[in-house]
C-alpha positions in Angstrom: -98.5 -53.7 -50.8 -100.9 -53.6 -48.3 -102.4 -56.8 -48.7 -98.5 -58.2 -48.4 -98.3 -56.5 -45.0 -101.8 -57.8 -43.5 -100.2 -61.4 -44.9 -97.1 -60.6 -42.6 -99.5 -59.9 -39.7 -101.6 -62.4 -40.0 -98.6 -64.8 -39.6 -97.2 -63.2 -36.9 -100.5 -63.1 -35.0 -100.6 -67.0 -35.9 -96.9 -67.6 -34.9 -97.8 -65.6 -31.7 -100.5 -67.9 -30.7 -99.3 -70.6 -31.5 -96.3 -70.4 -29.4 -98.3 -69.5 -26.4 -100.5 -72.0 -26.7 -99.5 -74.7 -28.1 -102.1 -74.7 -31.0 -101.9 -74.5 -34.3 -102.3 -71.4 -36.0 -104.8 -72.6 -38.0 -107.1 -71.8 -36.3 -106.2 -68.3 -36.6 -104.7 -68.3 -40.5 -108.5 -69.6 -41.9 -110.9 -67.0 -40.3 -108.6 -63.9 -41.1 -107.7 -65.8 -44.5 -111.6 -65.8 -45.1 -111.7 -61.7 -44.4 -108.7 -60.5 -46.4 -110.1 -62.8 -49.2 -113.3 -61.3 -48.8 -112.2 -58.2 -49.3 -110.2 -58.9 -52.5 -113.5 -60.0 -53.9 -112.5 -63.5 -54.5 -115.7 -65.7 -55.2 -117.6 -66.6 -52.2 -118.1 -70.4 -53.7 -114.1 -70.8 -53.3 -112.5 -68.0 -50.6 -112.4 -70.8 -47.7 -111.1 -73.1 -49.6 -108.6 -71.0 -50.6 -108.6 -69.8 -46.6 -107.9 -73.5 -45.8 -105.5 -74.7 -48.6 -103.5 -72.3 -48.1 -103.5 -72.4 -44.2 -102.2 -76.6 -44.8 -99.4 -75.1 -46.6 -97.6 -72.7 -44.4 -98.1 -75.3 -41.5 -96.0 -77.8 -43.7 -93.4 -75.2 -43.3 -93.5 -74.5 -39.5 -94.6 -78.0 -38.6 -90.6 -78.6 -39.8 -89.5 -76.1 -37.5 -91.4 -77.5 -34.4 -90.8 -81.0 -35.3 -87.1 -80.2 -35.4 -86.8 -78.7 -32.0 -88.8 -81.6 -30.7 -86.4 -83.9 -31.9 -83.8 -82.6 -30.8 -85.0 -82.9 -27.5 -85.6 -86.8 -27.8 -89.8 -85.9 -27.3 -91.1 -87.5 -30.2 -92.7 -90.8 -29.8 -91.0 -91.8 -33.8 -92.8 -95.2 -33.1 -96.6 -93.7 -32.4 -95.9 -91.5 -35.1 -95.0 -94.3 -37.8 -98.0 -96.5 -36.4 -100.6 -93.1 -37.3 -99.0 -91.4 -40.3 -101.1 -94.0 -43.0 -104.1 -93.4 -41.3 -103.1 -89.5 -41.3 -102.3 -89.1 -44.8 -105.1 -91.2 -46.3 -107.5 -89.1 -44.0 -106.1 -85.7 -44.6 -106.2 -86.7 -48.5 -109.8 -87.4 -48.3 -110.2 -84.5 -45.7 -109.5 -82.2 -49.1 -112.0 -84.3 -50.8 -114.5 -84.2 -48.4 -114.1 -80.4 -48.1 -114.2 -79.8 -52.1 -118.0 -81.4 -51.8 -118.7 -78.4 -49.3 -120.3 -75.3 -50.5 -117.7 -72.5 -48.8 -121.0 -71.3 -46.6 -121.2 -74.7 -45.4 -117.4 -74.9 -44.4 -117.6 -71.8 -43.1 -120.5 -72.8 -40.5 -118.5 -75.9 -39.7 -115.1 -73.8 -38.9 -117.5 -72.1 -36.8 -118.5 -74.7 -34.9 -115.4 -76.2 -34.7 -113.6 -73.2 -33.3 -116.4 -72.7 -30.3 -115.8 -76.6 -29.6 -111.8 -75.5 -29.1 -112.5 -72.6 -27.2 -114.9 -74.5 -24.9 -111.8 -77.0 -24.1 -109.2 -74.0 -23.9 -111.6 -72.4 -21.2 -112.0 -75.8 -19.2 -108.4 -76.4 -19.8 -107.7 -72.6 -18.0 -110.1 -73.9 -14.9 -107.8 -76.9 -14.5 -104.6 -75.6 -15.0 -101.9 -77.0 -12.4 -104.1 -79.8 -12.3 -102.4 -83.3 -14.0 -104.6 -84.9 -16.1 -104.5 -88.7 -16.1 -105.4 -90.9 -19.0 -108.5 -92.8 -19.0 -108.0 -94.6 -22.1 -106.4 -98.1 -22.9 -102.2 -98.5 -24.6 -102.5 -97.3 -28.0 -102.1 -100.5 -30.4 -101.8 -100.1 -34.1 -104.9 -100.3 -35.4 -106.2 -97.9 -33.1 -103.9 -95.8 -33.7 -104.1 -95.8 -37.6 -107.8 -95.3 -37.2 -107.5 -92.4 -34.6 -104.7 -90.8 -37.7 -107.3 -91.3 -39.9 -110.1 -89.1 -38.8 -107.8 -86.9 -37.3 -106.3 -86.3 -40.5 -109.8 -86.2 -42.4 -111.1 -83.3 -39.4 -107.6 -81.5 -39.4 -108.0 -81.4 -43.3 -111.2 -79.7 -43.6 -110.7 -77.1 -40.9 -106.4 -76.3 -42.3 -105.2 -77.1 -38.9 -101.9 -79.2 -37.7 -104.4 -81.2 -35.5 -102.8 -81.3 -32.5 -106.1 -79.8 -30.4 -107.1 -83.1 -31.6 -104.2 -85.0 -31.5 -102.9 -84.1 -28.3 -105.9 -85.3 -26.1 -106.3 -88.8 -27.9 -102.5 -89.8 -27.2 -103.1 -87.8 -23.6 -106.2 -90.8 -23.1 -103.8 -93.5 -24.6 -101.9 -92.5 -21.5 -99.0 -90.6 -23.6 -97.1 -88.3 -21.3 -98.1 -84.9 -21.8 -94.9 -83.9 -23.0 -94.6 -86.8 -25.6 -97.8 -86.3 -27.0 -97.4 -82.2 -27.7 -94.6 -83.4 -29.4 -95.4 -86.1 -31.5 -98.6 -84.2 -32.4 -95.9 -81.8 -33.6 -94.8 -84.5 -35.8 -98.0 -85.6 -36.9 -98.8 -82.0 -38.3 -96.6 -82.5 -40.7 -98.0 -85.6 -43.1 -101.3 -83.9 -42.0 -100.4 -80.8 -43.5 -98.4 -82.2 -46.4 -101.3 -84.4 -47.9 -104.1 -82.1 -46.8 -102.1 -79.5 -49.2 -101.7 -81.8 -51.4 -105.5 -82.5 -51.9 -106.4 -79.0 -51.7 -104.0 -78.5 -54.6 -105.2 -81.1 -56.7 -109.6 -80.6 -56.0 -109.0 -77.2 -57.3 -106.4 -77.0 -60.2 -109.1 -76.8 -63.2 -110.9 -74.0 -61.5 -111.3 -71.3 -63.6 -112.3 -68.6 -60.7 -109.5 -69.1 -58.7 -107.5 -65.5 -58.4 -103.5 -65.2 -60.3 -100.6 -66.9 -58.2 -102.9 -69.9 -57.2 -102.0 -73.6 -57.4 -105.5 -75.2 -56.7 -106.7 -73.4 -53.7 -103.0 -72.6 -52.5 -102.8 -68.7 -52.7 -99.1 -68.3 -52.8 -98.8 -64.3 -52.2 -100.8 -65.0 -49.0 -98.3 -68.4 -48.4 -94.8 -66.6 -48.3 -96.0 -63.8 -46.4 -97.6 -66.1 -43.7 -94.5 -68.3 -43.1 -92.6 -65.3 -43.6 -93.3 -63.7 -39.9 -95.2 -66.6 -38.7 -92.1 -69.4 -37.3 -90.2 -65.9 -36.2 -93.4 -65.3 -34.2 -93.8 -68.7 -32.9 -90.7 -68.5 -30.6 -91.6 -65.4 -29.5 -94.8 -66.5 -28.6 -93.5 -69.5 -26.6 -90.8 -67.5 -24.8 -94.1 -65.1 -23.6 -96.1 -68.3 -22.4 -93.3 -68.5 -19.5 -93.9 -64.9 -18.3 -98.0 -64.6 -18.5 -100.6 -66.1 -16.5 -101.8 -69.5 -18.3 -105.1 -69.2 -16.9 -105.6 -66.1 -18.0 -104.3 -66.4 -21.5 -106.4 -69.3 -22.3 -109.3 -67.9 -21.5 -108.5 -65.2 -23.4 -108.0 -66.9 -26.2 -111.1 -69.1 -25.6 -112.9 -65.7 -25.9 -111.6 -65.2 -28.7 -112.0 -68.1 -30.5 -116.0 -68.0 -29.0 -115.9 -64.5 -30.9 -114.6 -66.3 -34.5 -117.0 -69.2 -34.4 -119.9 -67.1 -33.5 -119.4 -64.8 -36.2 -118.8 -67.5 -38.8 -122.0 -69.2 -37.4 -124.2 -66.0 -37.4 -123.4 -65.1 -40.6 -124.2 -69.1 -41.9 -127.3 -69.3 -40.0 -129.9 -69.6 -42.2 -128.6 -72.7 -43.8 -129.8 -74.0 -40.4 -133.4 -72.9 -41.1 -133.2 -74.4 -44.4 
């Protein structure tokens, strides 16, 4: 029972975020995923898979949520989003491969590392805020764009993330309008998280330490309580963003991430001294 209830606040702490920052609660789902797995003694070779299967699948079911509000508001770029998607799936497919080759201390260190890179971008991101940011880039064309789905896929993948902190600042250089590109990042987190599941499902079906209630790395006790609180949250989260300082919250967050990623690092780092 009590594991059910930290499930139900870890979603609604993810929702939460999310909605105020536009992120996806990834980001928050793996690292407290990697804890209350921890704690239930689940092997240490397979916990952050587990942390980020799982994660993929609830944001299959709130990427539907977002991407539905976004359409209805005529935001989504459906002809960027065609152009990526093969390049997303195929990446996010081999993003589950690529992460079943990584001992869990290694993806651990690189969810570190990956989270202090986010935070360092929310902080600057705080600095600049009121600011419009033009794009330096070049028109996205096709095959740029497949490529770009491709490795944003095969990075969104291995960390259990929507993508869109990567996402949004490619279509941002492509010069996307802001507004377009939040949402058809939205709509990009969906094949992302979809195939990524997927993957994760399918590299870890045959193994024989993975806990009861498991499809692959897919932890579905941890699934339905996340998704549970977590869309619920989400709105309430936006609905906050509009009364609180922006600054201010993202560089709270930012601390927070810095806080995650160095703990993830520390605790990884003597596969650097190796």
């Amino acid at each position: 029972m009590e594991t059910i209830l930290i499930y139900l606040l870890v979603g609604a702490v993810a929702g939460t975020i999310a909605g105020l920052f536009g992120v996806g609660g990834g980001l928050i789902i793996v690292p407290a995923l990697i804890l209350v797995f921890t704690a239930m003694g689940v092997s240490p070779e397979i916990l952050t898979h587990m942390a980020v299967g799982t994660s993929l699948a609830t944001i299959v079911i709130t990427s539907i949520s977002s991407v539905r509000a976004h359409h209805k508001r005529e935001a989504v770029d459906w002809q960027l989003f065609r152009k990526m998607t093969p390049g997303i799936l195929l990446g996010s497919w081999l993003g589950g491969m690529t992460a079943e080759l990584l001992p869990g201390a290694w993806l651990q260190l690189l969810i570190g590392v990956f989270a202090i890179v986010i935070a360092v971008r929310m902080w600057l991101s705080g600095l600049r805020h009121g600011q419009v940011e033009e794009g330096v880039g070049n028109p996205p064309v096709a095959p740029l764009l497949a490529a770009a789905g491709g490795v944003i896929g095969w990075a969104s993948a291995i960390f259990g993330i929507g993508g869109g902190s990567l996402t949004v600042p490619f279509l941002s250089r492509c010069r996307v309008q802001i507004q377009r590109a939040v949402a058809t990042s939205a709509a990009c987190g969906l094949p992302i998280a979809l195939a990524g599941a997927l993957s994760f499902t399918v590299q870890g079906w045959d193994n024989s330490q993975l806990p009861s209630w498991s499809s692959g790395y897919i932890y579905w006790p941890a699934f339905l309580g996340i998704v549970a609180t977590s869309t619920l949250f989400a709105r309430f989260g936006a609905n906050l963003a509009h009364r609180l300082p922006a600054k201010w919250l993202k560089h709270g967050f930012a601390v927070l991430l810095c806080m995650i990623g160095g703990r993830f690092i520390w605790l990884n780092s003597s596969l650097l001294t190796s």
